[in-house]
Residue frames relative to the residue before (quaternion, step in Angstrom):
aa qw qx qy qz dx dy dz
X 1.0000 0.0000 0.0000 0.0000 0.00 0.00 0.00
X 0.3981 -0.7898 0.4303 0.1805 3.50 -0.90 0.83
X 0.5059 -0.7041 0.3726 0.3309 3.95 -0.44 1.06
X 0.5751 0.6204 -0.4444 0.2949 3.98 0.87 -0.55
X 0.6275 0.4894 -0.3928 0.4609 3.70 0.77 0.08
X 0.1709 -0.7853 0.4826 0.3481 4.16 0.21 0.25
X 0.4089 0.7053 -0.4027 0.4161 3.95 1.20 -0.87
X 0.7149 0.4624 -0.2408 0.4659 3.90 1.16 -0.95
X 0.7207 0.5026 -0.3007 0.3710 3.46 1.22 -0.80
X 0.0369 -0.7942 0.6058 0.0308 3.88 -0.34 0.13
X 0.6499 -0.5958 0.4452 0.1567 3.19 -1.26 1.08
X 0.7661 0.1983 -0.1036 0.6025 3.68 -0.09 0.85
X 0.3910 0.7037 -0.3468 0.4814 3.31 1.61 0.39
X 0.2513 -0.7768 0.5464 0.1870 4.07 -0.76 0.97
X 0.0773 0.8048 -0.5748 0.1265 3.43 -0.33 1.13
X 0.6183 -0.5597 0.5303 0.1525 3.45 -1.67 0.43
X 0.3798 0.7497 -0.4987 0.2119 4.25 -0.21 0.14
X 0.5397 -0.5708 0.5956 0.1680 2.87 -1.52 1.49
X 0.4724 -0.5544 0.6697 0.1448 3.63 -1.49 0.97
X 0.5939 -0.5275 0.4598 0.3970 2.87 -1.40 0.47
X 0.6628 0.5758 -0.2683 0.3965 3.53 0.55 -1.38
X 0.7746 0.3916 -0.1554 0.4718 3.66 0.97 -1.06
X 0.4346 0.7722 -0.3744 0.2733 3.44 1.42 0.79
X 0.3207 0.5534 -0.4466 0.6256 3.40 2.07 0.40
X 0.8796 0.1513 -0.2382 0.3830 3.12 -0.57 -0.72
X 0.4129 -0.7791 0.4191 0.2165 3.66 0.83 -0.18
X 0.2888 0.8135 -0.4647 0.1972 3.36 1.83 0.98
X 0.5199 -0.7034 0.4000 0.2738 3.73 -1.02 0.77
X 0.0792 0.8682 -0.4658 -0.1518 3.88 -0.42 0.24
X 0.1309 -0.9100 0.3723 0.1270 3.70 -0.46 0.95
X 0.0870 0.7741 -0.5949 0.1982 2.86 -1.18 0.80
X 0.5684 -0.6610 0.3452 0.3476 3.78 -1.60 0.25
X 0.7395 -0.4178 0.4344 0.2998 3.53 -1.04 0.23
X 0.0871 0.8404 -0.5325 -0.0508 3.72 -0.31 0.60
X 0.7026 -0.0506 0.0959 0.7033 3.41 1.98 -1.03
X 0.2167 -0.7551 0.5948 0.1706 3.03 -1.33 0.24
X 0.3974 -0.7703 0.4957 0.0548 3.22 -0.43 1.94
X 0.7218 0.2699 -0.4191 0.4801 4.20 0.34 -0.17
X 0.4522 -0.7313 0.4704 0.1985 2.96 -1.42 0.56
X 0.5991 0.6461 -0.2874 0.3754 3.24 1.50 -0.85
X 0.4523 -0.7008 0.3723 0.4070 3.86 -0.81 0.22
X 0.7721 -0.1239 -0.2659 0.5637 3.44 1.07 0.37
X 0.3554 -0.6998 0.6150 0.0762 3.41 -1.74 0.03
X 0.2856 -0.7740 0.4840 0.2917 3.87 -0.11 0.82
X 0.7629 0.2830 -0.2663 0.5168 3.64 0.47 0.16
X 0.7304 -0.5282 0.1973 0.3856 3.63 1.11 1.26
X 0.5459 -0.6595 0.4023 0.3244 3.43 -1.03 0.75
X 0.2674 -0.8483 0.4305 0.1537 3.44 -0.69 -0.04
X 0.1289 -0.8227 0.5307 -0.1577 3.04 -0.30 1.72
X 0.4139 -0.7211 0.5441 0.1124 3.24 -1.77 0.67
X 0.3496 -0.8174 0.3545 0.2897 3.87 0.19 1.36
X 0.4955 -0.6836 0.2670 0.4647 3.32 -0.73 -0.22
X 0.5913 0.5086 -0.4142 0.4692 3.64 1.70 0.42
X 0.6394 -0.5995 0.1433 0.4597 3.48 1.21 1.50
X 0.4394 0.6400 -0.5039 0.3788 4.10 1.41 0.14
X 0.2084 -0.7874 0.5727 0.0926 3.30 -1.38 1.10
X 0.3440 0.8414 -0.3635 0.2037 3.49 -0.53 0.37
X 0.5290 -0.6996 0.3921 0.2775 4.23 -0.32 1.21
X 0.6463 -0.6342 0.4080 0.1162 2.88 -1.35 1.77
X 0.1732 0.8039 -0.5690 0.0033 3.58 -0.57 0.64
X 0.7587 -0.1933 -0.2660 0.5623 3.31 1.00 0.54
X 0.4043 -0.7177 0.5582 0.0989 3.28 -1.51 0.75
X 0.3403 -0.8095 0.4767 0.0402 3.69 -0.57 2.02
X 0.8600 0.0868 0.1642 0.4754 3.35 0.48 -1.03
X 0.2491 -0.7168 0.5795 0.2973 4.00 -0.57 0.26
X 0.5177 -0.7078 0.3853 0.2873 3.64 1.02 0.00
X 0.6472 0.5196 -0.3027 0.4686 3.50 1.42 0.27
């Protein structure tokens, strides 16, 4: 599932998202939802959430809803 919709993204949710730093190369880092940092309901280049090991960085694919 793809992170640009936010309605898809759910706190405590395992998901996939490019750092800011890793936005050249477009490497993937995973990890769980802690917040979700955009307010808008979508975003063409992924929503943008805060993991729970304090990395921030847009949703680009979305493992698990965490429930």
């Amino acid at each position: 599932m793809q992170g640009n919709n936010r309605a898809n993204i759910k706190v405590g949710a395992t998901v996939s998202v490019v750092l800011k730093k890793d936005q050249g190369s477009g490497a993937l880092t995973q990890g769980v939802v802690q917040r979700i940092l955009t307010n808008s309901a979508n975003h063409p280049h992924g929503i943008k959430v805060r993991l729970e090991d304090g990395q921030v960085g847009r949703v680009k694919v979305i493992h698990g809803d965490g429930h």
